[in-house]
ChimeraX commands (.cxc) that place a marker at each C-alpha (Angstrom):
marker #1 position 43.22,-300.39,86.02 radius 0.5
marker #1 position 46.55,-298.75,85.61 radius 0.5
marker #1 position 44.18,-295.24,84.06 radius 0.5
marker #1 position 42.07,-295.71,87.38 radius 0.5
marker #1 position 44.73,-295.46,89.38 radius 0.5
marker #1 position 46.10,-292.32,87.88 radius 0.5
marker #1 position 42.92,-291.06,88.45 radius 0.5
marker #1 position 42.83,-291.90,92.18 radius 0.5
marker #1 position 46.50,-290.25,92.38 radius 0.5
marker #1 position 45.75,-287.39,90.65 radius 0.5
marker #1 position 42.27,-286.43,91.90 radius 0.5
marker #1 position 41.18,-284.62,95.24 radius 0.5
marker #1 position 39.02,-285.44,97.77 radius 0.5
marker #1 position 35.72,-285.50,95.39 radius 0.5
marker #1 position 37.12,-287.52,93.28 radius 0.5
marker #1 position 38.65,-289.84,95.65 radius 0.5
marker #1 position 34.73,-289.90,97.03 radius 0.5
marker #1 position 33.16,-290.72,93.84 radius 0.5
marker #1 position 35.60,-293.44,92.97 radius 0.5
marker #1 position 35.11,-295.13,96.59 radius 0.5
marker #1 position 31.22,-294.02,96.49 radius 0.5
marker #1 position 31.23,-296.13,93.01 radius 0.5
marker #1 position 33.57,-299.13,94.82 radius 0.5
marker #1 position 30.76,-299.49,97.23 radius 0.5
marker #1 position 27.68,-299.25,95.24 radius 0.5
marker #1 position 29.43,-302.10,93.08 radius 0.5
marker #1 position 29.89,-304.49,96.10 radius 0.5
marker #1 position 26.91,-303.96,97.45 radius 0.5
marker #1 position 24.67,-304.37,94.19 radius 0.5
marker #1 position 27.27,-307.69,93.63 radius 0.5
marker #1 position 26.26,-308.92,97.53 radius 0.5
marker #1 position 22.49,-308.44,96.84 radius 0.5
marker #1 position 22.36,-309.69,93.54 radius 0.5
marker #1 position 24.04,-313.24,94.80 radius 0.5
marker #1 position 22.14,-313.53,97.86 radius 0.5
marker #1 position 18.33,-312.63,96.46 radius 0.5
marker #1 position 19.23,-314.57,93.45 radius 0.5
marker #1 position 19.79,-317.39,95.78 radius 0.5
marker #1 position 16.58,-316.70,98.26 radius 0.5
marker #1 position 14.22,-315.93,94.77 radius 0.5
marker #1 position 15.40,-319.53,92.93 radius 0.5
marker #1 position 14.76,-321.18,96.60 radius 0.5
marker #1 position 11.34,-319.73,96.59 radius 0.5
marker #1 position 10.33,-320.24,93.52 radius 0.5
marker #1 position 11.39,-324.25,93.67 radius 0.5
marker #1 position 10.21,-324.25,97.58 radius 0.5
marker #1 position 6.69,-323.04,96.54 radius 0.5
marker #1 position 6.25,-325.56,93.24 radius 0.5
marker #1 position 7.06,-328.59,96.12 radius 0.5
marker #1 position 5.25,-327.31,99.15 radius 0.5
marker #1 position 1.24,-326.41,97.96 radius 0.5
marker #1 position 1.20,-329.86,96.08 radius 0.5
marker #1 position 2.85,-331.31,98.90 radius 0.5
marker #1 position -0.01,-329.31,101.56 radius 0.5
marker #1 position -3.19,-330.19,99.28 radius 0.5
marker #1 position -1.91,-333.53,98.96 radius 0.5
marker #1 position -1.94,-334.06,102.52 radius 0.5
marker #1 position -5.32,-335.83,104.45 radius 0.5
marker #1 position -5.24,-333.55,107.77 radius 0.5
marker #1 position -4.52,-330.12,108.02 radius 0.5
marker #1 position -2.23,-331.17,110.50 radius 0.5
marker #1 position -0.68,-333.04,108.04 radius 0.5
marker #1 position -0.26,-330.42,105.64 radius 0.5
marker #1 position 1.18,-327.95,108.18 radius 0.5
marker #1 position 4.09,-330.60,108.75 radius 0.5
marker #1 position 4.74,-330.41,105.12 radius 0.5
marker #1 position 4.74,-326.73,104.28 radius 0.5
marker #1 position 6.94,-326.44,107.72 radius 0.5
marker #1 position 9.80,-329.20,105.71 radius 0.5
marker #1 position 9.37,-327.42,102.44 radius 0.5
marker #1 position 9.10,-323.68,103.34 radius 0.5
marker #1 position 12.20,-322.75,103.74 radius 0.5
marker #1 position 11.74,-318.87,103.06 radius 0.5
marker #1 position 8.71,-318.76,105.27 radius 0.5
marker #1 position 6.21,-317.32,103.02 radius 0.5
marker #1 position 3.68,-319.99,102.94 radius 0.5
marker #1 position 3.59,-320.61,106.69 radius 0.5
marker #1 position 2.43,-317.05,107.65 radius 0.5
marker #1 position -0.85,-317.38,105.27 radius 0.5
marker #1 position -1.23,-321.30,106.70 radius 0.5
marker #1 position -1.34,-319.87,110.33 radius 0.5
marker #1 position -3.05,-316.45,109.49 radius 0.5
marker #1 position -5.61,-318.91,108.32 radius 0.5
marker #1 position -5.78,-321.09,111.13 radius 0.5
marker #1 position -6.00,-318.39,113.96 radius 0.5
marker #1 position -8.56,-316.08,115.16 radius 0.5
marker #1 position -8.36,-312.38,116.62 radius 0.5
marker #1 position -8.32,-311.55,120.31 radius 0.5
marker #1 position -11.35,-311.28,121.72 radius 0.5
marker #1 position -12.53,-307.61,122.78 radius 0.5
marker #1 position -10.62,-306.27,119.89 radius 0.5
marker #1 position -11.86,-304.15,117.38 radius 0.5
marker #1 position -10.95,-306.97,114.70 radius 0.5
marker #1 position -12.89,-309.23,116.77 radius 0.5
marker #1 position -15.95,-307.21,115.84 radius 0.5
marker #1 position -16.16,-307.79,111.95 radius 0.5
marker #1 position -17.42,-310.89,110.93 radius 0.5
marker #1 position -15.35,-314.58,110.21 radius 0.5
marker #1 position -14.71,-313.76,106.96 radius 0.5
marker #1 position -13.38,-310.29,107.33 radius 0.5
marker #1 position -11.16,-311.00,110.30 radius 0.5
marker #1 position -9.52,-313.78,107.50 radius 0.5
marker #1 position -9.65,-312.02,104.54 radius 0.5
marker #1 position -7.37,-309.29,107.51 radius 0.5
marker #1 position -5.26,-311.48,108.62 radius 0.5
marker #1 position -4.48,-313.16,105.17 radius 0.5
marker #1 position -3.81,-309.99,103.68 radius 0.5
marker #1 position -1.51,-309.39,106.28 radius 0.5
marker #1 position 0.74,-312.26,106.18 radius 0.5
marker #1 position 0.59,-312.22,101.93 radius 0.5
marker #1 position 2.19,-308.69,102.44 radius 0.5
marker #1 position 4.76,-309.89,104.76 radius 0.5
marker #1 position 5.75,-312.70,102.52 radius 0.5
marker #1 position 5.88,-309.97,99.84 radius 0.5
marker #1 position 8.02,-307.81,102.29 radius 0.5
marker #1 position 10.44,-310.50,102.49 radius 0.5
marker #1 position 10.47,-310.80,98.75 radius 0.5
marker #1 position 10.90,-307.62,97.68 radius 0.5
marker #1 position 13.88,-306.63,99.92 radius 0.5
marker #1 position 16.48,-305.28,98.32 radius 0.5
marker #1 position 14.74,-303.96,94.90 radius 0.5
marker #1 position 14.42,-300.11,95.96 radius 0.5
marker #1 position 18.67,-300.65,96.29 radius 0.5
marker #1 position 19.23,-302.11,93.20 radius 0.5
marker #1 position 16.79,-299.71,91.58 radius 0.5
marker #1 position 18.50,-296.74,92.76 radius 0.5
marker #1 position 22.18,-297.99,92.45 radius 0.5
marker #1 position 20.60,-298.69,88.50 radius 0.5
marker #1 position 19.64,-295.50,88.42 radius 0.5
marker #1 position 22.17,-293.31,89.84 radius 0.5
marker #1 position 25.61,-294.86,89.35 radius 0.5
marker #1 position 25.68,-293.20,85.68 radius 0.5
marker #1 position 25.54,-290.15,86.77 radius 0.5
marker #1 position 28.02,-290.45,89.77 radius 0.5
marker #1 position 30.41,-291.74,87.00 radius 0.5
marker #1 position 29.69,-289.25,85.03 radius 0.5
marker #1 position 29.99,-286.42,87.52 radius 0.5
marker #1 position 33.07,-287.88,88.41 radius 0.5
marker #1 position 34.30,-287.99,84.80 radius 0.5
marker #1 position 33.53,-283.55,84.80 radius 0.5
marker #1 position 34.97,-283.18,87.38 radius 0.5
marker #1 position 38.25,-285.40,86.39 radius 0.5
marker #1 position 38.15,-283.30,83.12 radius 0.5
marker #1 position 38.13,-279.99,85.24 radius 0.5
marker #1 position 40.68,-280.75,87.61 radius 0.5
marker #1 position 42.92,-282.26,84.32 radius 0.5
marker #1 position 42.58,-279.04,82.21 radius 0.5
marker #1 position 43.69,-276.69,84.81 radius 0.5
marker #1 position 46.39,-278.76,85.22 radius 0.5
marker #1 position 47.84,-278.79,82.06 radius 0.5
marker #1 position 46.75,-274.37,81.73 radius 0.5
marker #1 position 49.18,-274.38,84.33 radius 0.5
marker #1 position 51.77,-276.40,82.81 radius 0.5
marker #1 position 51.87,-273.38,80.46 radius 0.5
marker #1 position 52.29,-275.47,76.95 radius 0.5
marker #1 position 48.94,-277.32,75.73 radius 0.5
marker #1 position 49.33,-280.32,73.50 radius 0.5
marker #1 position 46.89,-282.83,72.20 radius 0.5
marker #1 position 49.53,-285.70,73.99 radius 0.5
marker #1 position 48.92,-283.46,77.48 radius 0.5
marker #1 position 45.18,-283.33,77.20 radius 0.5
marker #1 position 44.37,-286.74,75.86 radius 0.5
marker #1 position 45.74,-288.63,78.69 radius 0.5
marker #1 position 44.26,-286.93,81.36 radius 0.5
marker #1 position 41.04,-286.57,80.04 radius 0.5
marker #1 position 40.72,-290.40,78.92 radius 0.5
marker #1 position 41.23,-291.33,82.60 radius 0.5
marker #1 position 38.49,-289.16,83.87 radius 0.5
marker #1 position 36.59,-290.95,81.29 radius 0.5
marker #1 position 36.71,-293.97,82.95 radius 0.5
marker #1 position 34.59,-292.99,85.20 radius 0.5
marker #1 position 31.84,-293.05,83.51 radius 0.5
marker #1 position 32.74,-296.64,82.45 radius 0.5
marker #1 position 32.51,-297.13,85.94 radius 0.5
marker #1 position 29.48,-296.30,86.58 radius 0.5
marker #1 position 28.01,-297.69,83.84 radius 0.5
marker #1 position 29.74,-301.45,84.88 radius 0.5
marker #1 position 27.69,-300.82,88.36 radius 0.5
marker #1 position 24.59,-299.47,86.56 radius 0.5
marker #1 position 24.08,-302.21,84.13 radius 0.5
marker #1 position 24.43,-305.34,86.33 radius 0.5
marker #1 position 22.02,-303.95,88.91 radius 0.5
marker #1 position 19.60,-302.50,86.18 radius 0.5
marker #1 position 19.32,-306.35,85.25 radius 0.5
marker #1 position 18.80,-308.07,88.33 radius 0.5
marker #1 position 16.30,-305.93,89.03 radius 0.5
marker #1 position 14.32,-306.45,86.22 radius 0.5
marker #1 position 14.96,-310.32,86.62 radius 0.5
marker #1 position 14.12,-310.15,90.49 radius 0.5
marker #1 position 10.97,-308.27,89.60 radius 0.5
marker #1 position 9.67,-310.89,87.23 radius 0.5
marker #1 position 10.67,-313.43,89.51 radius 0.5
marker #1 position 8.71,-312.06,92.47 radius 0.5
marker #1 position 5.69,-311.06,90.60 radius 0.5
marker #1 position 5.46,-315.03,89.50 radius 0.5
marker #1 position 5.71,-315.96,93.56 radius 0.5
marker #1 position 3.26,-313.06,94.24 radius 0.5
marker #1 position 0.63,-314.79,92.24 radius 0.5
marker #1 position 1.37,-317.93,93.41 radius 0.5
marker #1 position 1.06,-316.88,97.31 radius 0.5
marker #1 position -1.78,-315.05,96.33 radius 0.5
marker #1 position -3.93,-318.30,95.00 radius 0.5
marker #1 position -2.44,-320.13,98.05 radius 0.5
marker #1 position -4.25,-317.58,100.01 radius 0.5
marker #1 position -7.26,-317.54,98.45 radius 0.5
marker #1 position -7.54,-321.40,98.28 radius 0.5
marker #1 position -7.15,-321.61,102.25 radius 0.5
marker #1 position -9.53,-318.52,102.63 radius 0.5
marker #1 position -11.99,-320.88,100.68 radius 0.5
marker #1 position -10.91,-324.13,102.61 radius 0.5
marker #1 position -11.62,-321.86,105.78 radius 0.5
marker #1 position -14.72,-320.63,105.33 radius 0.5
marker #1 position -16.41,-323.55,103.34 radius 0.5
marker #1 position -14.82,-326.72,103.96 radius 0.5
marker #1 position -12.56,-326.64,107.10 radius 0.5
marker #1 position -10.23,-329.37,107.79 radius 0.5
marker #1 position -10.02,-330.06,111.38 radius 0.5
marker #1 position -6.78,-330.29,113.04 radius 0.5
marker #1 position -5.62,-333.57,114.60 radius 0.5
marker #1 position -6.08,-333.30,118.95 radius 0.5
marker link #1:1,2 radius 0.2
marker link #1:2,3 radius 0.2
marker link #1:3,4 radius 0.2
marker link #1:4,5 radius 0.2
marker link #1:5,6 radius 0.2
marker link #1:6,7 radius 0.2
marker link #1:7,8 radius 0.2
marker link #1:8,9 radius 0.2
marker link #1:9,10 radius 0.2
marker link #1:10,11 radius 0.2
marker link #1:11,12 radius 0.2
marker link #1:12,13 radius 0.2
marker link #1:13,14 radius 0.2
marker link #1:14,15 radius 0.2
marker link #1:15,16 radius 0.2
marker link #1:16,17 radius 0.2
marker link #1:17,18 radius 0.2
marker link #1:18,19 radius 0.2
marker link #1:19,20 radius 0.2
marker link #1:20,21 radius 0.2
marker link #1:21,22 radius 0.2
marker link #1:22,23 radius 0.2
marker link #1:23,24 radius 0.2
marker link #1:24,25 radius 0.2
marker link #1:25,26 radius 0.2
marker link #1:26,27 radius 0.2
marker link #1:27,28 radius 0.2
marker link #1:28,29 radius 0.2
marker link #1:29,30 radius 0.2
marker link #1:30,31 radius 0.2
marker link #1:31,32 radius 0.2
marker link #1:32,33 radius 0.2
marker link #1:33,34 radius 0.2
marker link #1:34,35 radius 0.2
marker link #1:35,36 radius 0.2
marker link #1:36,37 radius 0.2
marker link #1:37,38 radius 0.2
marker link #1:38,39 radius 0.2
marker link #1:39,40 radius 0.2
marker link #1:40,41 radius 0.2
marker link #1:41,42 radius 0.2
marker link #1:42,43 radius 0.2
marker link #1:43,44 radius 0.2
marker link #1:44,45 radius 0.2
marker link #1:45,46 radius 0.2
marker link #1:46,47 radius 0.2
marker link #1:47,48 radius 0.2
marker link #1:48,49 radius 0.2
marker link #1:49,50 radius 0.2
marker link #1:50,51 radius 0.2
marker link #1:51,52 radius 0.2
marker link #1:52,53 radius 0.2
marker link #1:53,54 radius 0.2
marker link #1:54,55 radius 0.2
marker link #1:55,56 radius 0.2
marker link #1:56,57 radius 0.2
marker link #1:57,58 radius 0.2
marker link #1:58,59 radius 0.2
marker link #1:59,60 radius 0.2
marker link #1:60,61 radius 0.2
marker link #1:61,62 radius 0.2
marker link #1:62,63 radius 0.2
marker link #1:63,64 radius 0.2
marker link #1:64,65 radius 0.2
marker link #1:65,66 radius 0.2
marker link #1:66,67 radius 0.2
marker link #1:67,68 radius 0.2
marker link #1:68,69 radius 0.2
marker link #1:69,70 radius 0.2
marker link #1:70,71 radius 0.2
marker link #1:71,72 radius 0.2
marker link #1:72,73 radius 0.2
marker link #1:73,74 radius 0.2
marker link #1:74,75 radius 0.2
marker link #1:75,76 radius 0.2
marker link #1:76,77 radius 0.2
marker link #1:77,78 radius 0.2
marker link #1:78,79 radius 0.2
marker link #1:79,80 radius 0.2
marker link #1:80,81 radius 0.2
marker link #1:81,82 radius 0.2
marker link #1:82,83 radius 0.2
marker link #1:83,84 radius 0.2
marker link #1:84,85 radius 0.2
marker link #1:85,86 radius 0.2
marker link #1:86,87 radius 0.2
marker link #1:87,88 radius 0.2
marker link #1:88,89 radius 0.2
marker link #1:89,90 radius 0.2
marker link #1:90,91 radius 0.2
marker link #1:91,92 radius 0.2
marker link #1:92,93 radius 0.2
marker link #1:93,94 radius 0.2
marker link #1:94,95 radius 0.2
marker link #1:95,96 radius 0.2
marker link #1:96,97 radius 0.2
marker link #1:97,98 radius 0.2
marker link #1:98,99 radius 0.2
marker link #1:99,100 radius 0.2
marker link #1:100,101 radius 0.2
marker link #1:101,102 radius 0.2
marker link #1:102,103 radius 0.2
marker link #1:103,104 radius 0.2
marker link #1:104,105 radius 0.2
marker link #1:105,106 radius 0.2
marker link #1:106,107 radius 0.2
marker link #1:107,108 radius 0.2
marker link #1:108,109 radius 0.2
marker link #1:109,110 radius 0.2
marker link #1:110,111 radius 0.2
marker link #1:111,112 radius 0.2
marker link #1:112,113 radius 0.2
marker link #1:113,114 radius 0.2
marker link #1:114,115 radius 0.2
marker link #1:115,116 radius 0.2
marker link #1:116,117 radius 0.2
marker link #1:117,118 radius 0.2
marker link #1:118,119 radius 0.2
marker link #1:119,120 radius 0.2
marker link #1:120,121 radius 0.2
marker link #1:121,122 radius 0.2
marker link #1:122,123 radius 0.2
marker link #1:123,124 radius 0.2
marker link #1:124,125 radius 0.2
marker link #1:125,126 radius 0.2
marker link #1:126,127 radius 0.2
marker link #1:127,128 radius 0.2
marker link #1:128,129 radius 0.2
marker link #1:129,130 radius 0.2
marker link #1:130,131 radius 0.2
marker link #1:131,132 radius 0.2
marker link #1:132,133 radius 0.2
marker link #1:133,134 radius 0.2
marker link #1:134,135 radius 0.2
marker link #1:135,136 radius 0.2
marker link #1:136,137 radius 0.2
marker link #1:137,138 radius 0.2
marker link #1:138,139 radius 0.2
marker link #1:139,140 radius 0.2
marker link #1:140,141 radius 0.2
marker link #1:141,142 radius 0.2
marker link #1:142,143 radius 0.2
marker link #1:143,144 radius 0.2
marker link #1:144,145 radius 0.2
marker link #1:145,146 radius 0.2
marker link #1:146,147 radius 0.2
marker link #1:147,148 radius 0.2
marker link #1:148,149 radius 0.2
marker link #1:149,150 radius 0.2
marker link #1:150,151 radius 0.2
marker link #1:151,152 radius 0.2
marker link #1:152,153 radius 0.2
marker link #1:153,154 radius 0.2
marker link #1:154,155 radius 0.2
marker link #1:155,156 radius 0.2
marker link #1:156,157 radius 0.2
marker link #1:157,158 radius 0.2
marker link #1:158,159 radius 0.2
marker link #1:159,160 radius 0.2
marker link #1:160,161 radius 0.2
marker link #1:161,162 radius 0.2
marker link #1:162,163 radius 0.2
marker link #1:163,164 radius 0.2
marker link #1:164,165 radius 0.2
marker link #1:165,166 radius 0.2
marker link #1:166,167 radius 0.2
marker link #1:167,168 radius 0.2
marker link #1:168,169 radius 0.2
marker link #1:169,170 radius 0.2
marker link #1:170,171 radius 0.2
marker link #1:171,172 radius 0.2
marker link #1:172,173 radius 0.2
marker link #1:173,174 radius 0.2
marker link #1:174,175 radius 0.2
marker link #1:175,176 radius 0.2
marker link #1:176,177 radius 0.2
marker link #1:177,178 radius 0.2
marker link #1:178,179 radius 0.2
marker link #1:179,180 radius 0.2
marker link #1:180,181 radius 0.2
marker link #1:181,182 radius 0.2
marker link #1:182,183 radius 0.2
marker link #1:183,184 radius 0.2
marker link #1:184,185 radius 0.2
marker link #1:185,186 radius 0.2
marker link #1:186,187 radius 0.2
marker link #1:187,188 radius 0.2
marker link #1:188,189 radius 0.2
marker link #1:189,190 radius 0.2
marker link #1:190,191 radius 0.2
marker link #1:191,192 radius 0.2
marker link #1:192,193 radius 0.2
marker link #1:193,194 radius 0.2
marker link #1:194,195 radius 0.2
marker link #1:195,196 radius 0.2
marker link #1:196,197 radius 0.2
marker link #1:197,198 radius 0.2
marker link #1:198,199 radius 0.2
marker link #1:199,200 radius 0.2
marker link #1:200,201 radius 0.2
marker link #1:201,202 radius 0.2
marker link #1:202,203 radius 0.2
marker link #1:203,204 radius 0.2
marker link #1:204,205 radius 0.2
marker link #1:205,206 radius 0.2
marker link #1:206,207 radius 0.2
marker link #1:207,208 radius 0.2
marker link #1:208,209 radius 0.2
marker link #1:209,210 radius 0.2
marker link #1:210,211 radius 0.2
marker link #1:211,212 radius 0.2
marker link #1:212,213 radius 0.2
marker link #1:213,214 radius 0.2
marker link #1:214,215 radius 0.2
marker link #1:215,216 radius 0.2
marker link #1:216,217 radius 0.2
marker link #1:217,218 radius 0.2
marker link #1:218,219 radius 0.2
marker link #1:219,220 radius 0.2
view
């Protein structure tokens, strides 16, 4: 801590910028990786109770009430009522047939669940991806600023140089500490979304076949 702040007192306005741009990209990966952890493990447990809970129910009516207790996320809802409504008449999606206009609006509503899902990945992808090289640009630059230093000091010495230069290093530590953490949620978030994808996706296809052939009639 004591090198990074030698750094921060030592270093211009770049410097200063990647240090602070680092700071941030840190807290925010640390804020997104707490809350979607949270939201993905409520899903996940929210979607094993609710379609056993809906297909266990004797009215669809019945079932709604359910998924509307256990859906906490809202991304089983949109498909239920995507399933249950029909397009405006005098519409152009009026015009295809029954099973069009659902197979529309189910697709729909599956993507918006997914939407909701998937927030946050392209950020943690690109904090994964670019923090290295923001450390690492800020470590050059560190290492340029410390040599002409010390060329100006007149007398070079391996004690002048190696201090100096190991603090600029630690900004590639630093970015490597934001990199990895975010690198790793995202791969963990992407598994655990692609399990809910498949999940919502047999929901959906089990209502479009409850719709079609066999629908349950709501209670008056």
């Amino acid at each position: 801590m004591g090198g990074l702040a030698a750094f921060w007192a030592e270093s211009d306005a770049i410097g200063r910028l990647v240090v602070a741009l680092l700071l941030a990209m840190s807290v925010s990966a640390w804020v997104l990786i707490v809350w979607k952890g949270w939201v993905l493990l409520r899903t996940r447990r929210d979607i094993a109770r609710a379609v056993p809970a809906f297909w266990a129910a004797d009215t669809l009516a019945a079932g709604s009430a359910r998924l509307l207790a256990l859906d906490r996320e809202q991304v089983l809802l949109p498909l239920l009522r995507a399933s249950t409504t029909t397009d405006e008449a005098g519409t152009l999606a009026s015009r295809a047939s029954g099973a069009s206009q659902l197979t529309r609006r189910l697709r729909d509503a599956l993507h918006q669940s997914l939407a909701h899902l998937q927030f946050g990945q392209v950020l943690l992808a690109s904090i994964g991806s670019t923090s290295p090289f923001i450390g690492l640009f800020g470590t050059v630059w560190g290492i340029y600023h410390a040599l002409l230093s010390i060329s100006s000091a007149g007398t070079i010495t391996i004690d002048k140089v190696a201090g100096p230069v190991g603090e600029a290093l630690i900004m590639t530590a630093a970015g490597l500490a934001v990199a990895i953490p975010a690198v790793l949620a995202y791969n963990l978030f992407g598994k655990w979304v692609a399990a809910c994808e498949a999940e919502l996706e047999g929901f959906a296809h089990d209502l479009r076949e409850m719709t079609l052939d066999a629908p349950i009639p709501s209670e008056p």
